[in-house]
C-alpha positions in Angstrom: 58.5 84.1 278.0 56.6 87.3 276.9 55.3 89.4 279.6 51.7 90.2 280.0 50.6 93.5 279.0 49.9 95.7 282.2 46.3 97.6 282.4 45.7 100.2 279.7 46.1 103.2 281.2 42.7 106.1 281.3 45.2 108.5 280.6 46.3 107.7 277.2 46.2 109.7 273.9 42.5 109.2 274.2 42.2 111.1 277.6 39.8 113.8 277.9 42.9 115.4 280.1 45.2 115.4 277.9 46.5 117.5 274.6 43.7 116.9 272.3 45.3 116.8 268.4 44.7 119.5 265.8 41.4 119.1 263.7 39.9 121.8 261.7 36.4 122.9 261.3 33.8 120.9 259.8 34.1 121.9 256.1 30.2 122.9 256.0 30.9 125.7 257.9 33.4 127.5 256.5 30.5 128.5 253.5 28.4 129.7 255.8 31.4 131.7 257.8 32.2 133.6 254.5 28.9 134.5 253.4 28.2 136.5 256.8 31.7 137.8 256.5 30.8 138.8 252.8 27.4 140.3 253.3 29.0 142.6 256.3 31.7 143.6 253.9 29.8 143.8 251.2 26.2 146.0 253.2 25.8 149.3 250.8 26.0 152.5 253.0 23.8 154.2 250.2 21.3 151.8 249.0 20.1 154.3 246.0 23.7 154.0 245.1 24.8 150.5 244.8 21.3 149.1 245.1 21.0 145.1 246.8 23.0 144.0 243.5 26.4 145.6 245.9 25.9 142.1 247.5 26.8 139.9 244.1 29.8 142.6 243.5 33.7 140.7 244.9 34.9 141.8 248.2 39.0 141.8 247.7 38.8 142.2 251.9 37.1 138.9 252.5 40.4 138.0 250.8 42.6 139.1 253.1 40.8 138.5 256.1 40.9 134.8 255.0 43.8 134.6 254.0 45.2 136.5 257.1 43.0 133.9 259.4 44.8 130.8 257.7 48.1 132.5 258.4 47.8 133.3 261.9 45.6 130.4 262.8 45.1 130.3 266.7 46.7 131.0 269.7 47.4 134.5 271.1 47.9 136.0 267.5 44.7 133.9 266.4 43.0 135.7 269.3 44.1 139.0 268.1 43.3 139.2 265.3 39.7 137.6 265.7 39.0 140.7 268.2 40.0 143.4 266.1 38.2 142.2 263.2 34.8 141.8 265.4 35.4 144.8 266.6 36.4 147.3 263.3 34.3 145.3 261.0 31.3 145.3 263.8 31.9 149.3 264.1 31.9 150.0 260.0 28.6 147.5 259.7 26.8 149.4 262.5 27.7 152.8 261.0 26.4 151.4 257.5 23.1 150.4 259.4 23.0 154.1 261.2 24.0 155.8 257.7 20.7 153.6 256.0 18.4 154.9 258.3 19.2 158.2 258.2 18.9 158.0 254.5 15.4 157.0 254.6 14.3 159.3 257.6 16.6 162.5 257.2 18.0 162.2 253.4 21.7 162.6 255.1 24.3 160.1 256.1 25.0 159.9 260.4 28.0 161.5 261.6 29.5 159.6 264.3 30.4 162.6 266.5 27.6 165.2 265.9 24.3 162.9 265.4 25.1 160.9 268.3 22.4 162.8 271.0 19.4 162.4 268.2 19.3 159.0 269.2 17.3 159.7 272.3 15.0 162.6 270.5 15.1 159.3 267.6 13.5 157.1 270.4 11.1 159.7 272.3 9.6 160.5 268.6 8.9 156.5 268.1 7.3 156.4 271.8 5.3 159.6 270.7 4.2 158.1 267.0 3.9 154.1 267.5 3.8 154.2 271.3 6.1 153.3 274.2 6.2 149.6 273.2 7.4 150.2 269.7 10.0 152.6 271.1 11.2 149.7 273.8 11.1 147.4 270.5 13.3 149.4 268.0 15.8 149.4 271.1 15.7 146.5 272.1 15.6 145.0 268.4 18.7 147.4 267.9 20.5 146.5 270.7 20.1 142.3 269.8 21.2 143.0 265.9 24.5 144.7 267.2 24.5 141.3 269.2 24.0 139.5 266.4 26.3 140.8 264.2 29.5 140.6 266.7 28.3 137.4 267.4 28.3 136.7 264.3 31.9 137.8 263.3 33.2 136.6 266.3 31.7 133.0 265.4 33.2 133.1 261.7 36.9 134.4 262.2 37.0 131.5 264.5 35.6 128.7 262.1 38.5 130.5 259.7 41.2 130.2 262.5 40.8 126.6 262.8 40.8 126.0 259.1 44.5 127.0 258.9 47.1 124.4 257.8 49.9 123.0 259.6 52.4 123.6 256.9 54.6 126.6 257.7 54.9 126.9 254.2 51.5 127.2 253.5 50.5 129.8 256.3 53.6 131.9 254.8 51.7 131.8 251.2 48.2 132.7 252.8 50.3 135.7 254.5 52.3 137.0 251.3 48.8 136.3 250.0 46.7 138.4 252.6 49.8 141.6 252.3 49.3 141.2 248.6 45.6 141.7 248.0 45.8 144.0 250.9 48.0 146.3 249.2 46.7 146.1 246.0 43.3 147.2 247.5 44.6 150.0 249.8 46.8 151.7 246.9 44.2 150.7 244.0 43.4 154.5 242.6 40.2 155.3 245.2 38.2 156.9 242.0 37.7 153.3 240.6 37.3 151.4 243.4 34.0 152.6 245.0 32.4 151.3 241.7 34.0 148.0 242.3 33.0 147.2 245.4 31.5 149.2 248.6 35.0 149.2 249.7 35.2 149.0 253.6 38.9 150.5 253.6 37.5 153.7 251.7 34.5 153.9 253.7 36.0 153.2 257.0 38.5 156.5 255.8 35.5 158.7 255.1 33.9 158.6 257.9 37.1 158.9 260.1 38.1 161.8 257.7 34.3 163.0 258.6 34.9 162.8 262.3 37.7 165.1 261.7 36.2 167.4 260.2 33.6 167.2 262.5 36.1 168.7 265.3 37.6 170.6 263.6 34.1 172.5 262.3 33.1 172.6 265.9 36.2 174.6 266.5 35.9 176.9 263.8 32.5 177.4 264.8 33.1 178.8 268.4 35.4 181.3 266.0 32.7 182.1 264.2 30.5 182.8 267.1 32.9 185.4 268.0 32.9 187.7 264.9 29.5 189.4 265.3 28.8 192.1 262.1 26.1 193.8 263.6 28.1 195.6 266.3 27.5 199.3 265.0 23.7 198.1 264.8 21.7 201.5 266.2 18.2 201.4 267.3 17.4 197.6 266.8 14.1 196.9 265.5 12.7 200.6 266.1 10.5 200.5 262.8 8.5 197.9 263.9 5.9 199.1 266.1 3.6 196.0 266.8 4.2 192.5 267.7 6.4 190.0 265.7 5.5 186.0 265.1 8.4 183.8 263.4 6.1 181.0 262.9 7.9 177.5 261.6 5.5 175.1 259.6 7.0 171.7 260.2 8.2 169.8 257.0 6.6 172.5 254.6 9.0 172.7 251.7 9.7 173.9 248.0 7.9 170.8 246.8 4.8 172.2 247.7 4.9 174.3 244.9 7.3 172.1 242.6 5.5 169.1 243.1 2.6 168.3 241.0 1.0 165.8 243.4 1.3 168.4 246.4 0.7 171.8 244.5 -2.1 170.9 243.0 -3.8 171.4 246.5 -1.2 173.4 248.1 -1.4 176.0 245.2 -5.0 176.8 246.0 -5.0 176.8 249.3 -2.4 179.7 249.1 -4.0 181.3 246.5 -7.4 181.6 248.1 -5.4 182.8 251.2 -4.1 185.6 249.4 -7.2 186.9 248.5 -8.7 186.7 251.8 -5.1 189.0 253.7 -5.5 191.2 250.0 -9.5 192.0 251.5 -8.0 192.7 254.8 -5.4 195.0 253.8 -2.2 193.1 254.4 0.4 193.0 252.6 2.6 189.9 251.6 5.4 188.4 249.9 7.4 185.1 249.6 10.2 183.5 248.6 12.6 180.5 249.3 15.3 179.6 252.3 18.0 176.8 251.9 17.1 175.4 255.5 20.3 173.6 257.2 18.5 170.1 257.5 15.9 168.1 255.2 14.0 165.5 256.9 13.8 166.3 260.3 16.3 167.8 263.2 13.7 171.2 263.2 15.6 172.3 266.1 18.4 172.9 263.6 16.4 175.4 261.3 15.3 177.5 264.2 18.8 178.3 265.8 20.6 178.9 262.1 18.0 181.6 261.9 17.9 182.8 265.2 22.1 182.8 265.4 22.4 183.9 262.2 25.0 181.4 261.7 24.7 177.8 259.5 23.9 175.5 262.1 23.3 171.7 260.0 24.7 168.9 262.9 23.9 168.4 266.4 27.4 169.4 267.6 27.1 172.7 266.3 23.7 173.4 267.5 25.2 172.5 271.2 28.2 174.7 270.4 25.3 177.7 269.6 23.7 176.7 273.0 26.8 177.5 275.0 28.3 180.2 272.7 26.6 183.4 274.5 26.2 184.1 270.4 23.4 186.9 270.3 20.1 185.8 268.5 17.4 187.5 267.2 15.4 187.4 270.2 18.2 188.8 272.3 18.5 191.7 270.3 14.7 192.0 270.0 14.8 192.1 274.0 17.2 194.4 274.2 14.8 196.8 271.6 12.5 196.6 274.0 10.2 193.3 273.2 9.0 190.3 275.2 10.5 187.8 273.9 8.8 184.2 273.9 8.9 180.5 272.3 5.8 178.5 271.6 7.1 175.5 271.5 4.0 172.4 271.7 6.3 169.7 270.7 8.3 170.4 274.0 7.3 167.5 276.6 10.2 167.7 278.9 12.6 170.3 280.5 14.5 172.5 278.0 17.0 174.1 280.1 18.9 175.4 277.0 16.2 177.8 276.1 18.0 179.8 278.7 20.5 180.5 276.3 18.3 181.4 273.1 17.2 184.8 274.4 13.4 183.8 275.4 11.8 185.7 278.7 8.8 183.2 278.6 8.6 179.1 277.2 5.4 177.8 276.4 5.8 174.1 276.1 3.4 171.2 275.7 2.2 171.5 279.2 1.9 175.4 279.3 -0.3 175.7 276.9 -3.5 174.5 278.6 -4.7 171.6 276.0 -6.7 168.9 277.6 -7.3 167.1 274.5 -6.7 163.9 273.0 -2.9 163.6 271.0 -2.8 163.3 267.4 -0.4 160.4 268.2 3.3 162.2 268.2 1.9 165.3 267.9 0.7 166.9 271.1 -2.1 169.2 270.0 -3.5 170.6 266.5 -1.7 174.0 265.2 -5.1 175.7 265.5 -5.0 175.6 269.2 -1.3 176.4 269.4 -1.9 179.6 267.5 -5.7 180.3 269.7 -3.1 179.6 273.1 -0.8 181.7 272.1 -3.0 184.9 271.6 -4.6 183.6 274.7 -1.4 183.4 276.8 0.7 186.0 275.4 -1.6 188.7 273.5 -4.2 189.1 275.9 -3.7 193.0 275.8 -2.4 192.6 279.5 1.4 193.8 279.1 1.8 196.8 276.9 4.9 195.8 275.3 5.4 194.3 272.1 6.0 190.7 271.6 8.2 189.1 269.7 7.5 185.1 269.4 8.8 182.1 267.5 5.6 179.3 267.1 6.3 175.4 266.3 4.0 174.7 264.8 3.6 170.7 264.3 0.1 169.3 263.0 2.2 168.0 259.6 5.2 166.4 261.7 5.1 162.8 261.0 3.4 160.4 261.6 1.0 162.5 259.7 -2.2 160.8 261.2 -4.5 161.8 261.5 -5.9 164.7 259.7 -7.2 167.8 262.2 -9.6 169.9 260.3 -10.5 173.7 261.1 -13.3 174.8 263.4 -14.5 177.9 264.4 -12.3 179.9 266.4 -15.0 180.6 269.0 -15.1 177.0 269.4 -11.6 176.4 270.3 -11.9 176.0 274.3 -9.7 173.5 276.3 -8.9 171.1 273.7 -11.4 168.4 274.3 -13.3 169.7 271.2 -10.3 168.4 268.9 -10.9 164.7 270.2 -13.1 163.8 267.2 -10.2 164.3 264.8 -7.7 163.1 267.2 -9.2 160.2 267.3 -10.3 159.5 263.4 -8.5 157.6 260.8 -6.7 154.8 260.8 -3.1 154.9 263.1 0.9 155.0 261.8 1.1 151.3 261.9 -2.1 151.0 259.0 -0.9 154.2 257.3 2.5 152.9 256.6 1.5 150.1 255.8 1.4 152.6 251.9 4.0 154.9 250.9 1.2 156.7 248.5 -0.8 157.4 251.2 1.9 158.6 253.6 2.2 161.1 250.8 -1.6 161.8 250.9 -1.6 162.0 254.5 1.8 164.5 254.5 0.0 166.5 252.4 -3.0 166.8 254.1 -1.6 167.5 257.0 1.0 170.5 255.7 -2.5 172.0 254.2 -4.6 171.9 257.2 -0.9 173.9 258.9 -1.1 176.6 255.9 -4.8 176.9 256.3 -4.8 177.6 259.7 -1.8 180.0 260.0 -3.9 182.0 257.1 -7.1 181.9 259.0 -5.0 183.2 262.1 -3.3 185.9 260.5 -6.3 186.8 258.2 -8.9 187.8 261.7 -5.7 190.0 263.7 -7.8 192.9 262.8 -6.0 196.8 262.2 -3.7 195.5 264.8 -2.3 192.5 262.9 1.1 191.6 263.9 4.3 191.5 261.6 4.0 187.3 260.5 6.9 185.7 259.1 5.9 182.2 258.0 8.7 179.4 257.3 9.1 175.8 256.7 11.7 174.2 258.7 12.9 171.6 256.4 11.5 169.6 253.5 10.2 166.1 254.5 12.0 163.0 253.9 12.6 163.0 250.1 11.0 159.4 250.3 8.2 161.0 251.2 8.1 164.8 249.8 9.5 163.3 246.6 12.3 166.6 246.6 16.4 166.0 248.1 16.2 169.7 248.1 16.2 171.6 251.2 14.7 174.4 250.0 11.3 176.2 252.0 9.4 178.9 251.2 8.9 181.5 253.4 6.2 184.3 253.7 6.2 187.6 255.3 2.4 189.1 255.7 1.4 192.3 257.7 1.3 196.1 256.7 2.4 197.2 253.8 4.6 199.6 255.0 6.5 196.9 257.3 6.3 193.9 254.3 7.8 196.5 251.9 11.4 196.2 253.9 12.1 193.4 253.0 12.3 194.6 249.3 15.7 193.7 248.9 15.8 190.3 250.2 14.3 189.0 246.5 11.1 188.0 247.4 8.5 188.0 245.4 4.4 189.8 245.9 2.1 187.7 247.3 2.1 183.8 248.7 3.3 182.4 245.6 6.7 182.8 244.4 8.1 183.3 241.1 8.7 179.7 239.6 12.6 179.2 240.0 12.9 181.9 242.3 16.5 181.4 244.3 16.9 180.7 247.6 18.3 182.6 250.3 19.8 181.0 253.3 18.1 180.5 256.3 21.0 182.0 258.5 20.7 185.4 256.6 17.4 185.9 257.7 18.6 187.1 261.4 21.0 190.0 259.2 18.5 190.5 256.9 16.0 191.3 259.6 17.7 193.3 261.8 19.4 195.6 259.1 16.2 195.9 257.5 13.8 196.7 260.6 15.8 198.8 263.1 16.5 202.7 262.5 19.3 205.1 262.9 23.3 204.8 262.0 24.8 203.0 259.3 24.9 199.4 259.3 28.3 197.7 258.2 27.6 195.1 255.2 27.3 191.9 255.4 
């Protein structure tokens, strides 16, 4: 007699408590988990390079990751190898992001150890331009698409890990598979391979290899702050016997006069300027400066000339700030001048002014405007330059001054337009609140790349117009004025990758003829392909030229 089967037990094979069997992914996924492995791979660092088309180009990487994944499969090695991929291939994608948009906004690639304090100034300019919830957006949208795309990695490696067969023989071929293609990718000549594909391997190199260098240039840059060629300098500055104005026009570059769509009104406005200083009896003359930056990072171009040193990345600029390096101003203090920085773009604290050789900051706050903003920027240039004869050449210290100005009216977001009044009208500010609060705002005007342009010119012709004005109503007693653009705007928008300026020296002719040798040429206007100097000889150049007594060793 056959016994009776007992009770079928709950914790059979079936049991949710027990060793569940293998099962891969569901095979609609895994098409979906390689394309957002490919497009990672595959993002373009330099869009103008490989253009969208890098995306349709093969990805020999996405081989060997999958490959790789099928071999390992799960487990702790699984595991593994799921981290580090989400983690290098999530570090290489957000460096591509970072190198795009500094592309677009400063025509240079990031650099993952000097560039990595612009990201606050990057977020305080957004606040200033679009407003504080734009700026809490761009964060906060930057902060979710890191998110996204470890999330995303994370989620496909996975999908990959459970596709892998149980064969041993086949995860041995997927891993002589993975070694293979990985080999023949790291050792393919690296000449070729760029044009093949945006290769992560070579990329992921260069911008280890530019972290390197980075150091390393930091290091031979607190060497260089040590050599000092002007140490038999006699009599600093002793032939200049007024008041001295460095005055930086933001984003006024070489395409101003190389540009058609630019010089046709830039031209003019120069040109009509130099026959109103000719009237007054000033001299001038101009030329061209290779400024350290394009784009933006101002702050650069005003300590490579004030250190006399090149001074193009964030890490070097900190290294001038705790050098003890002597600038201009320091040796213009030590001639015997006030020293002072008009600086209207400066909203917070600047503790390392300290260091720069300035008795006296003027920032935003100092300067007295009670005005309406022109969005970012804090206050038109006509009532920076008004405030700073007001504040600091009142007649009430006898002693000369020598001042760098900021100016900012054509900083972007270049909207809206100010427009010159009378001087005798400039008061508190509140006069400028018409223009400040004209036109249409950043978010319409960017809505049109040609009108950007419009607007960026504009805006660098109202800045020319009024340091011309200023200088042109000084009087018998009109100070030594060395006018300079700080960088050329984004070439997206200036339409020039050059980072070539002019720059103009205007005051008597006795003073403006010293700088004979430096190759400028008479008037506003340079000579058409007139070469450029570099913006760190100008602190040489100047003292050599326009202090007295013993022999100077060359440069």
């Amino acid at each position: 007699m056959r016994a009776r089967p007992g009770p079928r037990s709950h914790f059979g094979p079936r049991s949710h408590f027990g060793p569940r069997p293998h099962s891969g992914p569901r095979p609609w996924l895994l098409l979906p988990a390689l394309l957002v492995i490919h497009l990672l791979i595959a993002l373009p660092a330099q869009l103008d390079r490989f253009g969208w088309q890098a995306f349709a180009l093969p990805t020999p990487e996405l081989v060997v990751l999958v490959l790789a994944a099928l071999a390992i499969g799960r487990g702790f090695a699984g595991t593994a190898l799921r981290v580090a991929v989400t983690a290098g291939l999530g570090l290489v994608t957000v460096l591509k992001v970072a190198d795009l948009a500094m592309l677009e906004s400063l025509g240079r690639r990031f650099n993952p150890v000097g560039d990595l304090p612009l990201i606050d100034a990057s977020v305080r300019l957004i606040a200033g331009s679009l407003g504080k919830p734009a700026a809490f957006g761009a964060v906060f949208g930057a902060l979710v698409a890191t998110a996204l795309i470890l999330a995303g990695l994370w989620w496909a490696m996975g999908v990959l890990s459970r596709a892998s067969p149980r064969a041993g023989w086949l995860r041995g071929v997927s891993l002589g598979g993975a070694l293979l293609v990985a080999a023949a990718v790291t050792l393919a000549p690296s000449p070729r391979l760029p044009a093949l594909v945006p290769a992560t391997f070579i990329y992921s190199q260069d911008r280890g290899e530019l972290a390197l260098r980075t150091l390393s240039e930091l290091r031979r840059f607190r060497r260089e702050v040590g050599t000092e060629a002007l140490t038999g300098l006699q009599d600093p500055l002793a032939r200049i016997d007024r008041d001295v104005l460095v005055i930086f026009v933001e984003s006024y570059g070489r395409t101003s006069f190389d540009t058609e769509f630019f010089a046709a009104k830039h031209l003019q406005t120069l040109s009509e300027g130099q026959q109103i200083l000719s009237a007054q009896g000033l001299a001038m003359a101009s030329g061209f400066l290779t400024s350290p930056t394009h784009g933006g990072q101002s702050w650069l171009a005003h300590a490579a000339l004030a250190n006399g040193l090149r001074i193009d990345d964030q890490t070097r600029y900190q290294a001038a700030i705790v050098s003890g390096r002597q600038t201009l101003f320091h040796h213009a203090a030590a001639a015997g001048f006030r020293t002072a920085a008009v600086m209207p773009a400066i909203v917070r604290p600047w503790p390392e002014a300290a260091t720069m050789g300035f008795d006296r900051i003027l920032a935003a706050p100092d300067l007295g405007y009670r005005g309406q903003p022109f969005h970012w920027v804090t206050m038109p240039d006509q009532f920076t330059l008004a405030a700073t004869d007001r504040l600091l050449r009142d007649g009430s210290d006898p002693r000369r001054l020598f001042a760098q100005i900021a100016l900012i009216s054509s900083h972007a977001p270049w909207t809206p337009v100010p427009w010159m009044l009378d001087w005798d009208d400039v008061g508190d500010g509140t006069e400028f609140d018409r223009m400040a609060q004209s036109g249409d705002p950043p978010n319409v005007v960017w809505r049109d790349r040609d009108r950007v342009r419009a607007q960026y010119r504009d805006t660098v012709d109202y800045s020319l117009r009024a340091v011309l004005d200023y200088a042109a109503r000084q009087g018998d007693d009109a100070p030594l004025i060395m006018v300079i653009g700080d960088h050329q705007a984004a070439t997206s928008i200036g339409l020039d990758e050059r980072r070539q300026v002019p720059v103009h020296v205007i005051g008597p002719a006795a003073l403006v003829a010293l700088t004979a040798g430096w190759g400028l040429s008479e008037g506003l206007i340079p000579e058409p392909g007139s070469p450029a100097l570099p913006m760190e000889s100008v602190r040489d150049l100047f003292l050599r030229n326009f202090s007295g007594g013993g022999d100077v060793p060359p440069a």
